[in-house]
C-alpha positions, 0 to 999 in steps of 0.5 A: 763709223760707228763714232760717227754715228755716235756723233749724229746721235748727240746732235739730233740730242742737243737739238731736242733740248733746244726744242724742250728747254720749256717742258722741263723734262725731255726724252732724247730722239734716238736711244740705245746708243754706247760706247764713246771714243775713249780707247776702252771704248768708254766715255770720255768725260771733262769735269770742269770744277770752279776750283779743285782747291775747293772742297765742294767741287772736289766733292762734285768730282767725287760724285762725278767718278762714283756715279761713272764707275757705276755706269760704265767702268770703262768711262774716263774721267778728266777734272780741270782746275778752273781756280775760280777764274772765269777766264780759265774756264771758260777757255777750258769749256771752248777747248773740250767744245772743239774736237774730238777730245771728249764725249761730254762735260760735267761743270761746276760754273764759277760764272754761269753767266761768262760761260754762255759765251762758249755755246753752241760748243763746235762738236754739240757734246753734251753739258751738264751743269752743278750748281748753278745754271748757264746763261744769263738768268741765275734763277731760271733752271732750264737750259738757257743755252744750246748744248746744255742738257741738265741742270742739277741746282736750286734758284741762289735767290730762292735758297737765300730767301729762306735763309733770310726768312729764318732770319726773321723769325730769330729777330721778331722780339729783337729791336734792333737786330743787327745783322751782318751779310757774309757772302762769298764773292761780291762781284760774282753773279752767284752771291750778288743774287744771293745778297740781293735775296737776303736784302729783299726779305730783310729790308721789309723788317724795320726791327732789322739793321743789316750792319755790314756786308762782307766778303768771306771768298768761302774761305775760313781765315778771309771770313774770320777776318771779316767779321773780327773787323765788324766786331769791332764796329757793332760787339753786339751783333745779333745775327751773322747769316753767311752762304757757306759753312767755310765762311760761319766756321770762320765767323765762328772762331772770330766770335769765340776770339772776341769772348763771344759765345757763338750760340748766343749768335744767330750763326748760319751757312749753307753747304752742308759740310759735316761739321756745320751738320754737327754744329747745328746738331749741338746747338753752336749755329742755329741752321744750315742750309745743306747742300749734297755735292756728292749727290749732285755729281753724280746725278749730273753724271747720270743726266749726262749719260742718259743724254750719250745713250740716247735715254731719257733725260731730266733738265733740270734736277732739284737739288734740294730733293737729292740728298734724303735730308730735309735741305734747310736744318736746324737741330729739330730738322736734323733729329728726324735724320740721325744717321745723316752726316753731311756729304762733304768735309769742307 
């Protein structure tokens, strides 16, 4: 009985974020409720990550069980491997919707915008979400579909805007300032809105040339590849502006291969790893957009817990606003937070 009741209260819960989604912020119907199905009488949590090979979605998950550990140490936490195929998670996502496996999910889309096909999940648990939204808007943050209660992310566009801006002021007295676009997947919707960002800041500059755009599939070796293959084209690049830390690393060592000094390179990320923070401490690339994955997992445990318990609950949680950092660094930035280290290794 009382899992039934547990169940009725989730659905008067996923049915007032329906009715919420445009105030941003909501407060569930019923409150005071605890317990899950688990067989210690705890939450059972399905974490569904992009990729567990990857080393932000394992920092997610890492923030996903502290987070649990400190709400309930009874919760059980189950990651799944979604090795970065739509395909699979979304298979995944259906399976945990249906039945009584589990009490809730926290995901980390590797398409927000596939995923949506899986809503309303057949036993209305409650979804929150990392990274970046569910549903057919990348940039809109509120919950777009029925059944997802928060959303722990930045607008992709946003974000790559001010990368790009940055970009802009480094090239103002550079004429031509070639630049080349490192992006993680070409055809994912995340990095096509990212890309389509940086060109809409860029474009309007006529000292700016964008020489190439690459594909780095956050990945080290597949980055320095790309960009060795740019070098051999344009040896005078002025500006590699990449997403992610795994992809300006590999820029890096493909500069330093090529008998470039990577500080004489506009060299920029975004994550937030603890090299790229020490890199742009010392000056080797000129910024990096952090990102707190650790903090974002657990504030998506957080919300996902506020949602069983009937508490309130925050639709969408800014990212850039979680980790204590001022989120887009460069060495004067970072001088203002000399303890931090960055959350993750990459």
């Amino acid at each position: 009985m009382q899992h039934k009741s547990q169940q009725r209260i989730r659905r008067i819960a996923v049915a007032a974020t329906a009715l919420a989604v445009a105030a941003g912020t909501l407060t569930a119907c019923s409150g005071g409720a605890s317990g899950g199905g688990g067989a210690d009488g705890g939450y059972r949590i399905a974490v569904l990550l992009a990729s567990s090979q990857n080393g932000y979605n394992q920092a997610v998950g890492d923030g996903v069980k502290q987070e649990a550990a400190k709400l309930d140490p009874n919760i059980q936490i189950t990651i799944l491997d979604g090795q970065f195929n739509s395909g699979t998670q979304l298979g995944q996502l259906e399976t945990a919707g249906t039945g009584n496996q589990y009490d809730g999910v926290v995901v980390v889309p590797s398409d927000g915008t596939a995923l949506a096909a899986a809503f309303p999940l057949g036993n209305g648990i409650p979804v929150a979400t990392v990274l970046n939204p569910i549903g057919p808007d990348i940039d809109n943050m509120d919950p777009q579909v029925e059944g997802v209660v928060s959303t722990v992310a930045v607008p992709p566009s946003d974000a790559a805007a001010t990368q790009a801006e940055d970009v802009v002021s480094y090239c103002k007295d550079i004429n031509p300032c070639k630049v080349a676009l490192l992006v993680g997947q070409l055809n994912a919707p995340l990095d096509v809105a990212r890309e389509k960002a940086y060109r809409s800041v860029l474009e309007k500059n006529s000292n700016i040339q964008i020489v190439a755009t690459v594909e780095g599939n956050y990945d080290p070796d597949a980055s320095a590849t790309s960009i060795s293959n740019v070098l051999q084209t344009t040896p005078d690049l002025n500006v590699v502006l990449s997403n992610a830390d795994q992809q300006a690393k590999g820029a890096q060592i493909a500069l330093e291969d090529a008998g470039i000094d990577p500080k004489s390179v506009y060299l920029t990320g975004g994550g937030g790893t603890q090299e790229a923070v020490q890199n742009v401490r010392d000056g080797i690339w000129k910024a990096d957009y952090l990102n707190f994955p650790v903090s974002m997992g657990s504030a998506a445990m957080q919300q996902l817990y506020n949602s069983l318990t009937g508490a309130e609950v925050t639709a969408w949680v800014n990212a850039d606003e979680i980790g204590g950092v001022e989120p887009y660094a460069n060495k004067t930035t970072l001088e203002k937070s000399p303890d931090f280290t960055g959350e993750w290794v990459g």
